[in-house]
C-alpha positions as a Markdown table, in Angstrom:
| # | Residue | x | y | z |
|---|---|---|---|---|
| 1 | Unk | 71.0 | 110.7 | 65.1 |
| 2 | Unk | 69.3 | 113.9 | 65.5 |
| 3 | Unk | 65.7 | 112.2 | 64.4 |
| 4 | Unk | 66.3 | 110.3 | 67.5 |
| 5 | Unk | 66.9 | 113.0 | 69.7 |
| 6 | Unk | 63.8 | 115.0 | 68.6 |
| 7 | Unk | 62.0 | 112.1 | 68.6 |
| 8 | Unk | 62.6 | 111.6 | 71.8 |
| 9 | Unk | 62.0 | 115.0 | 73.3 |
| 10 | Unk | 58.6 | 114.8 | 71.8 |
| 11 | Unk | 58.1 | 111.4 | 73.2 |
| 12 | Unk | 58.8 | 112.9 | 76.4 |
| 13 | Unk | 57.2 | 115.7 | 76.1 |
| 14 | Unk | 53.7 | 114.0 | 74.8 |
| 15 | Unk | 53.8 | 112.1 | 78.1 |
| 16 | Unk | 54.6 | 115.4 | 79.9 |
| 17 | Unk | 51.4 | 116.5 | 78.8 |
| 18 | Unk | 49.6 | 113.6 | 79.4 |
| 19 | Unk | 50.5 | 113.5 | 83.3 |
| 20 | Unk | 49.7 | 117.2 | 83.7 |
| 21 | Unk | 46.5 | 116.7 | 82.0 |
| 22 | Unk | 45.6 | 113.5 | 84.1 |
| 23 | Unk | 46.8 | 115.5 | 87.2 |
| 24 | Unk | 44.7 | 118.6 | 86.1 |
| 25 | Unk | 41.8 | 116.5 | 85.4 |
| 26 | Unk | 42.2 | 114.6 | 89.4 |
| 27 | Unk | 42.9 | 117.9 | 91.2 |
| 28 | Unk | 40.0 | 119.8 | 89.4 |
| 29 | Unk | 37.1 | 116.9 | 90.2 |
| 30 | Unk | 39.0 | 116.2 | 93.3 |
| 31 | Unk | 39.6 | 112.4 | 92.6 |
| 32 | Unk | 42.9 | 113.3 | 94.0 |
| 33 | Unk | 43.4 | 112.4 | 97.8 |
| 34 | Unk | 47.0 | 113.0 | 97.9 |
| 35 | Unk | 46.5 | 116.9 | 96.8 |
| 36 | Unk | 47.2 | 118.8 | 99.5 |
| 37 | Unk | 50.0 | 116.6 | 100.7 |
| 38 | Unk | 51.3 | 117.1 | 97.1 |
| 39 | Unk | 51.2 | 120.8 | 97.4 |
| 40 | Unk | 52.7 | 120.8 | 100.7 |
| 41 | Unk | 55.9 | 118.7 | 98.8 |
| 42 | Unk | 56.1 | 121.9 | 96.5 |
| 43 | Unk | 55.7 | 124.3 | 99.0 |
| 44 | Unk | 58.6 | 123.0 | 101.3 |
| 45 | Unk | 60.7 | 122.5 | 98.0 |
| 46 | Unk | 59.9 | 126.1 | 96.9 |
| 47 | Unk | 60.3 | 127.6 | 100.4 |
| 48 | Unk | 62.0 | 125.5 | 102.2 |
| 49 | Unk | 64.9 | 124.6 | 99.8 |
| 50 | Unk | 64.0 | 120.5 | 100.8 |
| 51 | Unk | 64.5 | 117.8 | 97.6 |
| 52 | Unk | 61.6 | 116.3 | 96.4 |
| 53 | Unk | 62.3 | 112.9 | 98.1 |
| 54 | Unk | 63.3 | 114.8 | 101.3 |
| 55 | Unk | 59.8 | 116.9 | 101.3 |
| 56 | Unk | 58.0 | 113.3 | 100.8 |
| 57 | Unk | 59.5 | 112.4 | 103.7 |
| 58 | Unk | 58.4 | 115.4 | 106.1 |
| 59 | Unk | 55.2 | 115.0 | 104.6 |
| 60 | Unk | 54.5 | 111.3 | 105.4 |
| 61 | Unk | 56.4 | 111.7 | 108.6 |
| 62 | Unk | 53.1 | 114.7 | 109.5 |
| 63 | Unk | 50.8 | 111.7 | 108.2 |
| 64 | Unk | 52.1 | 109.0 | 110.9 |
| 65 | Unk | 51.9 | 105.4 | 110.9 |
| 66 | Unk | 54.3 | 103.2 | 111.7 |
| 67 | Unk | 57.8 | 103.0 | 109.8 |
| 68 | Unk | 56.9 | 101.0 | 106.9 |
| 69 | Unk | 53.2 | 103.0 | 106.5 |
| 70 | Unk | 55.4 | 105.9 | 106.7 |
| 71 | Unk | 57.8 | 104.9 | 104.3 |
| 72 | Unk | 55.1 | 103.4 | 101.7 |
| 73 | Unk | 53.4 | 106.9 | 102.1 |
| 74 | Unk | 56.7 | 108.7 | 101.1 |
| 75 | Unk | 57.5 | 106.7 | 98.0 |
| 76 | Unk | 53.8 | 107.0 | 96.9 |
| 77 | Unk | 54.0 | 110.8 | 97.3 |
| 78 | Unk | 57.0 | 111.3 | 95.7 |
| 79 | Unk | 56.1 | 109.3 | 93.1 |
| 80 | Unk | 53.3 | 111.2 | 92.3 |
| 81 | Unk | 54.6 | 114.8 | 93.0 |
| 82 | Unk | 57.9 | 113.8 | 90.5 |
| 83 | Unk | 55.4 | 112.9 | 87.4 |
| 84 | Unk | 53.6 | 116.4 | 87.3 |
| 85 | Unk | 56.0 | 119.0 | 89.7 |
| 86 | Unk | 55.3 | 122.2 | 87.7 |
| 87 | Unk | 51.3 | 121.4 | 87.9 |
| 88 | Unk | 51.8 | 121.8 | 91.7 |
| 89 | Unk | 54.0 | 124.2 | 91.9 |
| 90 | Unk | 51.7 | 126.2 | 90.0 |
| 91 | Unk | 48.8 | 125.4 | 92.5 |
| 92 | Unk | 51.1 | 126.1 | 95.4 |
| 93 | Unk | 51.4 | 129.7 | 94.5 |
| 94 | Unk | 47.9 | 130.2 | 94.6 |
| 95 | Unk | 46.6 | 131.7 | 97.5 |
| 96 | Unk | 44.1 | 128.6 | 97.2 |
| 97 | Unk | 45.2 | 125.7 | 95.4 |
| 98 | Unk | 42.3 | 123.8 | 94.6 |
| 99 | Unk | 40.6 | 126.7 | 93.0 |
| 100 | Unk | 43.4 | 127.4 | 91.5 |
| 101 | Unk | 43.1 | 123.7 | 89.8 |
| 102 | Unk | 40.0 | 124.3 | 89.6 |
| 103 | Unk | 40.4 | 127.6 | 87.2 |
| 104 | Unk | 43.3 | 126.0 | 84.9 |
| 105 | Unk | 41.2 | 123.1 | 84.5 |
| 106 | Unk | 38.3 | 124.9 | 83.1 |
| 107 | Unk | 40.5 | 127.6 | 80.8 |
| 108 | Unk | 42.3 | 124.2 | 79.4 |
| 109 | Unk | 38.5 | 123.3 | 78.4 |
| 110 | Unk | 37.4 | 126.1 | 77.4 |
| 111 | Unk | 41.0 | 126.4 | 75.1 |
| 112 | Unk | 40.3 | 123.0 | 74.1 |
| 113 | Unk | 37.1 | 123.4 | 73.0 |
| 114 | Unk | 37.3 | 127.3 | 71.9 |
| 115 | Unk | 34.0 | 127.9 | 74.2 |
C-alpha cells in the first residue's frame, strides 16, 4: 500500500514538472497568449483573496464578449492557470513578469545544461 502512495506522488509530481516546464517554455518564447490574463488570475488571488475560478471570471468578464464568449474564456483560463499556479505566482511577484519568465527560463537551461 505504501508503494502505491509513493508511486503516486511521484506520478504526480513528474507531471507537475512537466506542466511548469511546458508553461516556462510558452511564457519565455511568448507562445503564450493567455499570459498576462494568467498573471492577472494570480495577482487577484494573491491580493485580492478571489478563488481561482472566481479570478477567471473577473478576468474574462475585463475581456468581454457575449455570455457564452465570456464564459468559454473563463473555463479556458482557469484551466490553464490551475495546471501551473505557482509558475505564475512566481511571475506575478516580479515587478515584470515576462522577464521574469524570461530569466527562470534561461537559469533552468543553463541548470539543465551546466552552461
Amino acid at each position: 500500500m505504501a508503494g502505491d502512495e509513493e508511486g503516486a506522488r511521484y506520478y504526480k509530481a513528474q507531471l507537475t514538472e512537466r506542466a511548469e516546464h511546458k508553461a516556462r517554455i510558452r511564457a519565455a518564447f511568448g507562445s503564450e497568449p493567455d499570459f498576462d490574463h494568467l498573471v492577472r488570475i494570480s495577482i487577484l488571488c494573491d491580493r485580492g483573496g478571489r478563488t481561482p475560478w472566481g479570478a477567471a471570471g473577473i478576468v474574462a468578464d475585463e475581456i468581454g464578449g457575449v455570455a457564452n464568449v465570456r464564459h468559454a474564456n473563463r473555463k479556458r483560463l482557469y484551466r490553464k492557470f490551475r495546471k501551473t499556479p505557482a509558475a505564475y505566482r512566481r511571475w506575478a511577484s516580479a515587478e515584470d513578469p515576462q522577464d521574469a519568465a524570461n530569466r527562470e527560463f534561461s537559469d533552468y537551461i543553463r541548470e539543465m545544461f551546466k552552461f
